[in-house]
FIKOLKE-721718 format. One record per residue: residue number from 1; residue in three letters; x, z negated, y of N, C-alpha, C in turn. Coordinates in steps of 0.02 Angstrom, whole numbers. Each point is the difference from the previous one (the first is absolute). Layout:
(node NUM, 'ALA', (X, Z, Y), (X, Z, Y), (X, Z, Y))
...
//
This chain:
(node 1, 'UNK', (-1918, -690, -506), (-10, -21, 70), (-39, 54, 37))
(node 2, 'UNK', (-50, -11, 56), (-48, 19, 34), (59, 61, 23))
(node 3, 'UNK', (-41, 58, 21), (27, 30, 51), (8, -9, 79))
(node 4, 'UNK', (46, 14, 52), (0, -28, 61), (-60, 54, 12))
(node 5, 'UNK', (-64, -27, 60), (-49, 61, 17), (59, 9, 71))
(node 6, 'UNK', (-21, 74, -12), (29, 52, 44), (-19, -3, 90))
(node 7, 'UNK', (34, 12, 30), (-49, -9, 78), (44, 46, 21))
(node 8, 'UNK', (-52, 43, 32), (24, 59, 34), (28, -19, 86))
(node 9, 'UNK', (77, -18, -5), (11, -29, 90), (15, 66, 57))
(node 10, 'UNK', (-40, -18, 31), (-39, 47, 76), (-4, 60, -48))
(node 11, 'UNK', (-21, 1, -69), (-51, 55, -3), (61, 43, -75))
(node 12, 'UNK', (-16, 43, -14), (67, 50, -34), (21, 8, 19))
(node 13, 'UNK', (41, -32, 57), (30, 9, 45), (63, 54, -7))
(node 14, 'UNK', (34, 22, -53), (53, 7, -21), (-23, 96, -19))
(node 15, 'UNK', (-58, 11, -10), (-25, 51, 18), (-45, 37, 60))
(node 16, 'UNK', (-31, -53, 36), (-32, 10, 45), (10, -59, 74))
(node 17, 'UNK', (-19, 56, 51), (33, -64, 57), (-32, -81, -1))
(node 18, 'UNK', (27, -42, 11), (-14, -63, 11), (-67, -22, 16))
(node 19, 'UNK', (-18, -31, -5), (-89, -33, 43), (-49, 62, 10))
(node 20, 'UNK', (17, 49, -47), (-49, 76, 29), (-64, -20, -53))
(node 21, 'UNK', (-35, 11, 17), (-66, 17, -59), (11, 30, -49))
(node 22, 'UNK', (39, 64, -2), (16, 22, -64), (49, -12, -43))
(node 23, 'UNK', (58, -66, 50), (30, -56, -72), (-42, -43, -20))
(node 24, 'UNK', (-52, -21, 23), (-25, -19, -44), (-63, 23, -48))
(node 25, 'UNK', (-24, 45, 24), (-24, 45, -53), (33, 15, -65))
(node 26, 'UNK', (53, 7, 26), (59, 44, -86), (18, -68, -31))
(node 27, 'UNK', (-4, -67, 44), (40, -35, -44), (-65, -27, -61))
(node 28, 'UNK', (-74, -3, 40), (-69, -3, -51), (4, 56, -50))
(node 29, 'UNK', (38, 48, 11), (-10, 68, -27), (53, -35, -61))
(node 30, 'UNK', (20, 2, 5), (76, -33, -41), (0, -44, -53))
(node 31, 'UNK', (-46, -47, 35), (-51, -59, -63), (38, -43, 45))
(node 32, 'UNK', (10, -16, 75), (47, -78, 10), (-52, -48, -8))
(node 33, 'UNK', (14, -59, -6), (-51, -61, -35), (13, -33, 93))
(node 34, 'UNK', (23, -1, 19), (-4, -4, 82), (28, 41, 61))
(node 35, 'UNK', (-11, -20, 60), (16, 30, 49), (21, -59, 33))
(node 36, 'UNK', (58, 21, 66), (32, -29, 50), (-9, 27, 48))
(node 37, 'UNK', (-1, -48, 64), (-1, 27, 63), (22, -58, 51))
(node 38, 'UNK', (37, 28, 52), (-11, -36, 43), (-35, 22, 66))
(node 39, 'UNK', (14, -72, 46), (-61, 19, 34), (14, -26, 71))
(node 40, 'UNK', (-16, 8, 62), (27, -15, 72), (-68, 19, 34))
(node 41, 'UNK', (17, -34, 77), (-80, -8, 45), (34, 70, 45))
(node 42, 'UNK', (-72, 48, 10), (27, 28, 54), (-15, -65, 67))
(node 43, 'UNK', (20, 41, 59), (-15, -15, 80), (-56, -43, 6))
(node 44, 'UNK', (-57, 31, -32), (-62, 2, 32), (-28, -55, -103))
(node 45, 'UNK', (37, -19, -25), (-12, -13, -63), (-22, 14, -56))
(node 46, 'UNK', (23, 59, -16), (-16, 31, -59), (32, 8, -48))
(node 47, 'UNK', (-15, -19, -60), (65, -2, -52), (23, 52, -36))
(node 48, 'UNK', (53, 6, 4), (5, 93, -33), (77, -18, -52))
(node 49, 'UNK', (-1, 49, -24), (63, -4, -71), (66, 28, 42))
(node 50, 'UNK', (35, -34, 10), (59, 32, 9), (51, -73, -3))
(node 51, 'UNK', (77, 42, -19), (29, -54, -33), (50, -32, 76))
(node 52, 'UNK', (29, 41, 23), (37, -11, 46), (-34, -9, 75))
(node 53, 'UNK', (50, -44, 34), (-16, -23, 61), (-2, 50, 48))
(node 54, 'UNK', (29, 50, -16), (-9, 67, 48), (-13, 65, -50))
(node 55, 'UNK', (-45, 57, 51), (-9, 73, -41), (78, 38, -30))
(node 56, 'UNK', (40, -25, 39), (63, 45, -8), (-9, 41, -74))
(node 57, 'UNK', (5, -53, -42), (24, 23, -71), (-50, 47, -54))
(node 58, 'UNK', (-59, -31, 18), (-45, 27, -7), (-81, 30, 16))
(node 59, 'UNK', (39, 65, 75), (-48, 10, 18), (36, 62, 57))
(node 60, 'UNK', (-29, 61, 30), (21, 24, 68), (-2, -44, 39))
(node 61, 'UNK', (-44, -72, -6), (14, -8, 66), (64, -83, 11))
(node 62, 'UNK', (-21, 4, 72), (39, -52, 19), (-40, -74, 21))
(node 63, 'UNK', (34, -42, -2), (-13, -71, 42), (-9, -61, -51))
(node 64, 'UNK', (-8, -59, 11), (-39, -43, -46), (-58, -26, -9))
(node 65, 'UNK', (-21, 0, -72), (-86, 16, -23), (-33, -39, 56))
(node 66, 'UNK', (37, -69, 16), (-65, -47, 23), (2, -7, 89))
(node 67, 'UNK', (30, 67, 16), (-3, 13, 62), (-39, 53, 19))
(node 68, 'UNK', (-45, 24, -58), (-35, 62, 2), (-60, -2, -8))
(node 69, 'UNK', (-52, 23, 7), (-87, -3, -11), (-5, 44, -68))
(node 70, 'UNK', (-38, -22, -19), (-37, 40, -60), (2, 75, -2))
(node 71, 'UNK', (-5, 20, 63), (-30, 52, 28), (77, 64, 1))
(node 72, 'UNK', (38, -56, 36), (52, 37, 12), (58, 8, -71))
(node 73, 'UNK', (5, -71, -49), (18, 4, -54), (-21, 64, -37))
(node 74, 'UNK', (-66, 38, 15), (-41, 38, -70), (35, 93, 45))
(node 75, 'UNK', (30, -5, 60), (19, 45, 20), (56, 56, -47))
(node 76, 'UNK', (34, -69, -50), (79, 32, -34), (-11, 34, -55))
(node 77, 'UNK', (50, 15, -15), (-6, 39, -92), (48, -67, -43))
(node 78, 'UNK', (-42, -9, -28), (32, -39, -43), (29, 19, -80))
(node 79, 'UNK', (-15, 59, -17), (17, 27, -55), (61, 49, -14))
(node 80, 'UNK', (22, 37, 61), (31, 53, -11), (75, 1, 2))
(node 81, 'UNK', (30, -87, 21), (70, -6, -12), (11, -14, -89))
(node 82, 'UNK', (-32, 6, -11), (3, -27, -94), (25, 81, -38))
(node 83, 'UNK', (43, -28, -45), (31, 90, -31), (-66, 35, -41))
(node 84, 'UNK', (-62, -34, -19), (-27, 29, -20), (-89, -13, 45))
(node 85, 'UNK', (15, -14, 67), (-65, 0, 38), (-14, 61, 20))
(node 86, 'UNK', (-64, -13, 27), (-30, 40, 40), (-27, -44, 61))
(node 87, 'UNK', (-20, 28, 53), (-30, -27, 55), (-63, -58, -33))
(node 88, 'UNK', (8, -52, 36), (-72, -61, -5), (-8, -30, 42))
(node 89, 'UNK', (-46, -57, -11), (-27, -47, 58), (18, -63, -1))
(node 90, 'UNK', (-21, -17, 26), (43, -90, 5), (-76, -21, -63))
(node 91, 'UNK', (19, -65, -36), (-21, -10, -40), (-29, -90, 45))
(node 92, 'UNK', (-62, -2, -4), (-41, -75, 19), (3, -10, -65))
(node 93, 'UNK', (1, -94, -9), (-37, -17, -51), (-33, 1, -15))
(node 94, 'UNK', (-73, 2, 45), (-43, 12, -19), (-20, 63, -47))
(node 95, 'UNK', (26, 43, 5), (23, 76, -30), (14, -25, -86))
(node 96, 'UNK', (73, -36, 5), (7, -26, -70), (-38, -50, -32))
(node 97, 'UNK', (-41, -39, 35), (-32, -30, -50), (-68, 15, -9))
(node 98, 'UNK', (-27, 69, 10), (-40, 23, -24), (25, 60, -59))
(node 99, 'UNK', (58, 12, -5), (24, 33, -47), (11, -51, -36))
(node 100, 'UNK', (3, -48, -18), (7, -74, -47), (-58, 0, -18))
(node 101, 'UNK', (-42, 1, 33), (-90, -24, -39), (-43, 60, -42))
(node 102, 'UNK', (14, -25, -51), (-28, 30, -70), (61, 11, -35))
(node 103, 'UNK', (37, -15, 11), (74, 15, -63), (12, -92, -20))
(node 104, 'UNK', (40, 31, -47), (23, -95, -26), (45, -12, 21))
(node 105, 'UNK', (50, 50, 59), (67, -37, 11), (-9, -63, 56))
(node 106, 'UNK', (56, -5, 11), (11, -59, 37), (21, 9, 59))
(node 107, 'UNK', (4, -43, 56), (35, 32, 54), (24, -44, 37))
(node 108, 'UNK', (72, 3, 7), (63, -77, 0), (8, 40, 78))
(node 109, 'UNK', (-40, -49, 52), (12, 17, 80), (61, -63, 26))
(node 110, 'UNK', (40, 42, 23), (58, -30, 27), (5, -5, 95))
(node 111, 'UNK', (-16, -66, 11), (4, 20, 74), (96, -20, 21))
(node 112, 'UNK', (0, 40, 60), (64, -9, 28), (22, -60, 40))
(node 113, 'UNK', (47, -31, 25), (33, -38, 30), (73, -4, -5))
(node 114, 'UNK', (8, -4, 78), (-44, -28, 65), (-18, 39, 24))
(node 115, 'UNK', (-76, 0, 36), (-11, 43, 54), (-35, -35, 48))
(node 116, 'UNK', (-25, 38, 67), (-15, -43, 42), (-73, -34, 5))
(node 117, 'UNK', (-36, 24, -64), (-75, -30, 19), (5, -58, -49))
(node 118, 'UNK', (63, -29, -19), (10, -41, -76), (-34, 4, -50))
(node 119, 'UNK', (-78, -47, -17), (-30, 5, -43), (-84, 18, 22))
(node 120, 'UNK', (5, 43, 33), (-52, 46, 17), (-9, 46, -62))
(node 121, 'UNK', (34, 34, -12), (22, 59, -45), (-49, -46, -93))
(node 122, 'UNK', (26, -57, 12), (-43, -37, -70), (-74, -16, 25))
(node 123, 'UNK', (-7, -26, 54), (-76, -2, 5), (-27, 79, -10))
(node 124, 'UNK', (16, 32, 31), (-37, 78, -8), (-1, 11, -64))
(node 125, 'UNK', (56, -19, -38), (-4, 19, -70), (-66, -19, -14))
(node 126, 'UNK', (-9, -69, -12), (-28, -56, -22), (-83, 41, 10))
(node 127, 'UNK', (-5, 22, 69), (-60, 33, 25), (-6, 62, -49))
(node 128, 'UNK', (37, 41, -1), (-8, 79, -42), (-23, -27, -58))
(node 129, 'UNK', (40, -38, -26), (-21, -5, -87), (-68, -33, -3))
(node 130, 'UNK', (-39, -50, 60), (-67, -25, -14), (-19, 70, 22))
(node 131, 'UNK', (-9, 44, 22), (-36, 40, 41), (0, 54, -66))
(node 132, 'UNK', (44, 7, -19), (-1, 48, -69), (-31, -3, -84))
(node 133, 'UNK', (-21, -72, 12), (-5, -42, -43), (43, 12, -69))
(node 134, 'UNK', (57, -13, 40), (70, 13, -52), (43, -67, -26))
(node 135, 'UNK', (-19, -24, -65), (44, -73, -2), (54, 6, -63))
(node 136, 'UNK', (-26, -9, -67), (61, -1, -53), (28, 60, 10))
(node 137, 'UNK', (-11, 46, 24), (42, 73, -10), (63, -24, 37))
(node 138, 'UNK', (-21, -47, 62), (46, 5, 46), (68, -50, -5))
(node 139, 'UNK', (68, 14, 18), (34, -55, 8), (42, 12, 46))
(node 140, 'UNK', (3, -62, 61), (56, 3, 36), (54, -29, 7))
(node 141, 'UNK', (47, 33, 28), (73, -15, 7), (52, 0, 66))
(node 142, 'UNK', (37, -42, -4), (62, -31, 53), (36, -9, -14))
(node 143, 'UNK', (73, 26, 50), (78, -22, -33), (-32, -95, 70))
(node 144, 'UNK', (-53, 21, 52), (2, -95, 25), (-40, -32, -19))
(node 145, 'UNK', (19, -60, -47), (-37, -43, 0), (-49, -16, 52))
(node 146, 'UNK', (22, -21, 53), (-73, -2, 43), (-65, 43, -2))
(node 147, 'UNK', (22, 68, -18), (-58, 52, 7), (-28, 0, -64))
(node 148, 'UNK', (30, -22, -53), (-45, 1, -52), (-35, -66, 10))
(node 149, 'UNK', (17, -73, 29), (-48, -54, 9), (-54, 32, 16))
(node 150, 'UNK', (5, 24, 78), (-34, 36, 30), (-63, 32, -18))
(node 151, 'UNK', (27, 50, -45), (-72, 31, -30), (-20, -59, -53))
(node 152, 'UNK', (44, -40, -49), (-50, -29, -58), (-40, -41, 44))
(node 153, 'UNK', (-6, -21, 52), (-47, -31, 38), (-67, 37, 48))
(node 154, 'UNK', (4, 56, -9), (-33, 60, 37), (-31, 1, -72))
(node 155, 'UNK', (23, 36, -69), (-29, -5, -41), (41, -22, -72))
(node 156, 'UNK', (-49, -32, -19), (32, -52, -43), (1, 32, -81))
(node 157, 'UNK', (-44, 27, 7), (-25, 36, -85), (44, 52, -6))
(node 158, 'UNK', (49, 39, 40), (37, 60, 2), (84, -21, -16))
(node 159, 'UNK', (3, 28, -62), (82, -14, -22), (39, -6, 49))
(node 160, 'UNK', (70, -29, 9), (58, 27, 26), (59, -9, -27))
(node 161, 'UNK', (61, 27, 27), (69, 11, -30), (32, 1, 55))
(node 162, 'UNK', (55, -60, 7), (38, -24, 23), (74, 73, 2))
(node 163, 'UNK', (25, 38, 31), (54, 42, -22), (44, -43, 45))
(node 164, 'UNK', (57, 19, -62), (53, -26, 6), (60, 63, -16))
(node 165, 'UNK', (30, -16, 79), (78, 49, 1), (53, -48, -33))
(node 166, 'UNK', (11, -75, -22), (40, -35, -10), (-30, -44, -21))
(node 167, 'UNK', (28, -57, -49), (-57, -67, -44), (5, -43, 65))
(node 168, 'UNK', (82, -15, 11), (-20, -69, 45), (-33, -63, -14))
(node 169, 'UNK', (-39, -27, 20), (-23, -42, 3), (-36, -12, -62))
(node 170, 'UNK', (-43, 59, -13), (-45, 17, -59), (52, 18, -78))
(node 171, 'UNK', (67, -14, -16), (22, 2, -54), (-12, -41, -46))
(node 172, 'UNK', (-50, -47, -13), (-14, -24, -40), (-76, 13, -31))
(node 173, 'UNK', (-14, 87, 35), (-46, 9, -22), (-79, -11, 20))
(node 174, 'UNK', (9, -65, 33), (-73, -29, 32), (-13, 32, 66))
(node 175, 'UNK', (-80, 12, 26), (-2, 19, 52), (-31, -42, 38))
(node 176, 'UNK', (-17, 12, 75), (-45, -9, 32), (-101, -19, -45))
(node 177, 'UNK', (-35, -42, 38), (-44, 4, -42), (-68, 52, 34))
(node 178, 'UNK', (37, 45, 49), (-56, 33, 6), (35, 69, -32))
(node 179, 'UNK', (25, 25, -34), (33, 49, -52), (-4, 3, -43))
(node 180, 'UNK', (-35, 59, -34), (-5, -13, -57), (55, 50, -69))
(node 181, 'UNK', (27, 41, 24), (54, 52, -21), (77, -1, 31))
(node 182, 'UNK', (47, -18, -42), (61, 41, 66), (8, 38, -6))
(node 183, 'UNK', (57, 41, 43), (9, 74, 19), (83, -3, 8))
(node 184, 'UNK', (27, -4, -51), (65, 16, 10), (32, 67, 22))
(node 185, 'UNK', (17, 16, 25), (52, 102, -23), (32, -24, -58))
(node 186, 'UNK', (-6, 74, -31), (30, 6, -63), (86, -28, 27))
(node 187, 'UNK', (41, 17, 31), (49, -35, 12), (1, -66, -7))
(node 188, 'UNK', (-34, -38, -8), (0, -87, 3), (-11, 7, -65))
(node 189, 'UNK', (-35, 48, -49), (14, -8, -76), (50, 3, -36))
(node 190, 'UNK', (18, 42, 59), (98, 43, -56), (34, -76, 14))
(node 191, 'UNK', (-6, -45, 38), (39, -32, 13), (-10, -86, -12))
(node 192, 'UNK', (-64, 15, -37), (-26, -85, -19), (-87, 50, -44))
(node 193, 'UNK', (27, 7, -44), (-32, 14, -67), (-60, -44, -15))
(node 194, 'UNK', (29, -49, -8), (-37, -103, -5), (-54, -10, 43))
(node 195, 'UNK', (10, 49, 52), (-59, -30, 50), (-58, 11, -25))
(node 196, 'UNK', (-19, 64, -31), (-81, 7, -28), (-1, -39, -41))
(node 197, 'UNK', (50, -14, -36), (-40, -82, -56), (-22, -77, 46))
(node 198, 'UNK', (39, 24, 32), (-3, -64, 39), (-59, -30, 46))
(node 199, 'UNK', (-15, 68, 27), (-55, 7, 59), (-78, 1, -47))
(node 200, 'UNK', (21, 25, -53), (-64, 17, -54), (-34, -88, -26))
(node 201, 'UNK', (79, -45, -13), (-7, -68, -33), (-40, -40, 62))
(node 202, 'UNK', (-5, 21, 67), (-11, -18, 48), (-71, 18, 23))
(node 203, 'UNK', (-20, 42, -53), (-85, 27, 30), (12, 80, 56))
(node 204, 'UNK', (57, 23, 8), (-12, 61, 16), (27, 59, -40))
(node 205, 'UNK', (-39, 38, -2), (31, 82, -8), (41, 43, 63))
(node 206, 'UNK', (17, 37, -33), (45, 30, 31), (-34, 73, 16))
(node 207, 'UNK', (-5, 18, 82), (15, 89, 24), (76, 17, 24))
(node 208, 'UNK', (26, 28, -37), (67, 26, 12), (-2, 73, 42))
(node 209, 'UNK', (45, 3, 45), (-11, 61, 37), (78, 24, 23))
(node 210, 'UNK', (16, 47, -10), (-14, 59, 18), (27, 50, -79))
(node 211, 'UNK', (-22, 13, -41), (33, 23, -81), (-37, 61, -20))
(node 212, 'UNK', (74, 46, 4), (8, 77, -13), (52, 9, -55))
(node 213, 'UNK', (44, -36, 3), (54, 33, -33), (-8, -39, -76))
(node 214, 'UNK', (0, 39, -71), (-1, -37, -59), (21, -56, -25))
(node 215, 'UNK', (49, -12, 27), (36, -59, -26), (-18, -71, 20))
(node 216, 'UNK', (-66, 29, 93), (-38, -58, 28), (-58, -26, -51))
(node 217, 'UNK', (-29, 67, -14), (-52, -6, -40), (-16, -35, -56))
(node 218, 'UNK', (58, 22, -24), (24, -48, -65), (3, -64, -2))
(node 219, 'UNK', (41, -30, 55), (13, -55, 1), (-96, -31, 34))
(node 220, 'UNK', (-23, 39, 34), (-49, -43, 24), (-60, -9, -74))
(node 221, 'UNK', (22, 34, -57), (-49, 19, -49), (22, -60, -34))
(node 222, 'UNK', (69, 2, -28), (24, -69, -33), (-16, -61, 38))
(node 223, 'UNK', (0, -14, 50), (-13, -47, 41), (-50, -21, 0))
(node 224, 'UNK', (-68, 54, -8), (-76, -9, -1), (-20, -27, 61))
(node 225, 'UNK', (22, 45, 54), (-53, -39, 67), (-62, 38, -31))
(node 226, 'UNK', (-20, -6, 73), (-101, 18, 5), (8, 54, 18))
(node 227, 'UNK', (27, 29, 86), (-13, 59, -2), (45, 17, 59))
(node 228, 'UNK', (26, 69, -31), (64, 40, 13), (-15, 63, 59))
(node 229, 'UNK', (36, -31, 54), (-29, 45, 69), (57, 70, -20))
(node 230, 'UNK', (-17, 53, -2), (34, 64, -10), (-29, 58, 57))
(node 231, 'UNK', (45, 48, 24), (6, 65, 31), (-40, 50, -34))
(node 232, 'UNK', (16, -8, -66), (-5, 50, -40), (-28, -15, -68))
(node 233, 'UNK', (-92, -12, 19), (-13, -20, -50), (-16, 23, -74))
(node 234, 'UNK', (-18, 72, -5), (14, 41, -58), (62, -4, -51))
(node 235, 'UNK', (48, 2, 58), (72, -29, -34), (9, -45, -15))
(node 236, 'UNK', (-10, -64, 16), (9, -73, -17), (-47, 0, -78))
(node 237, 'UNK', (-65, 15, 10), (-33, 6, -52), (43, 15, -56))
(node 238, 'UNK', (22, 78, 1), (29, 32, -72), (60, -43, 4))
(node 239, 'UNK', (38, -27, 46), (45, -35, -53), (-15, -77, -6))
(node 240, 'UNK', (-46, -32, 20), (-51, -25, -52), (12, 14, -63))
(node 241, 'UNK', (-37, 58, -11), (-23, 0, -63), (77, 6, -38))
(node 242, 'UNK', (23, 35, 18), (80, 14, -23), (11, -74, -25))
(node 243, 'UNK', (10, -51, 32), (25, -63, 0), (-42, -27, -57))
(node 244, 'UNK', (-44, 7, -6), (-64, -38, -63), (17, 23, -63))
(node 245, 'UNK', (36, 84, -2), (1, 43, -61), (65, -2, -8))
(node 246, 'UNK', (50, -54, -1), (87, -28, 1), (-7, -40, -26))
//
């Protein structure tokens, strides 16, 4: 059975701070077969990587992203709460997906919801990636259905993946027909195994997210999804290989 390809989520994260340029540098450095990001509008509409609805967690500063300008967002340190940062800059996409062009990875953009510009945040997408002339590399992703309609109608040629915190509705595997991947958490595997056969008999593959710990790995290897969102992609790798040589 195939190996799951690796995707580096918000970067090596697990060595380097979150959405910084230099997680994702180390995680290319690393060999990840993709990258993750997500992505939010500033004030003034600019799309920049950050995961949470406010700086608190990750950043000196304070407030929430989409109450802020570009300008004032690029004021913080975004690197130096991390145990192994140093001071950085706020990270644009535009930033990352020119570090995407000329490599073969991939780059699985996750927009957020809810926020208040709804599906603004997918048209802009929709705009960056013509403007970059960025298409199979790219794939996007939603835990809302609406926002992934959203973009497959903005652009139609650009993958997406449905994530899923819970099957629900979708336990029989089938999706939506503008989806083309689901996105379970590895938790919905520990707990319904069946689903990647199921969803697979159905015409989708599987991105499983969030898998660090071996015993995830494993199971996502026996399972044979597509591709395995990890922290720590050097590590996921070697026990990879660990798992192949058992």
């Amino acid at each position: 059975m195939q190996q799951p390809a690796i995707v580096a989520h918000r970067g090596a994260s697990t060595d380097r701070p979150e959405h910084t340029i230099g997680a994702y540098e180390l995680a290319l450095k690393e060999g990840a077969d993709g990258l993750e990001c997500d992505i939010r509008l500033s004030r003034d509409g600019e799309l920049v990587c950050v995961h949470d609805r406010t700086l608190a967690r990750t950043s000196n500063g304070r407030g929430t992203v989409s109450a802020l300008t570009l300008d004032e967002l690029k004021k913080f340190d975004y690197g130096s709460w991390h145990r192994h940062g140093q001071p950085a800059g706020l990270l644009v996409l535009d930033e990352l997906l020119e570090l995407v062009k000329g490599t073969n990875a991939e780059l699985f953009v996750e927009t957020k919801h809810p926020v208040r510009y709804r599906n603004e945040v997918e048209r802009k997408l929709a705009e960056a990636l013509k403007r970059h002339g960025l298409n199979s590399q790219i794939v996007m992703m939603s835990f809302s259905p609406t926002a992934v309609k959203a973009f497959r109608e903005q652009a139609p040629d650009i993958r997406t993946v449905l994530l899923l915190d819970r099957l629900g509705r979708y336990r029989s595997g089938a999706l939506p027909s503008f989806a083309d991947y689901t996105g379970p958490g590895v938790h919905v595997l520990r707990n319904d195994p069946g689903y990647v056969d199921r969803a697979r008999r159905a015409g989708h593959e599987t991105y499983v997210w969030t898998v660090d710990g071996a015993e995830d790995v494993a199971l996502c290897r026996d399972l044979g999804v597509r591709y395995l969102a990890t922290n720590a992609p050097a590590n996921t790798r070697r026990l990879l290989t660990a798992n192949l040589a058992t």
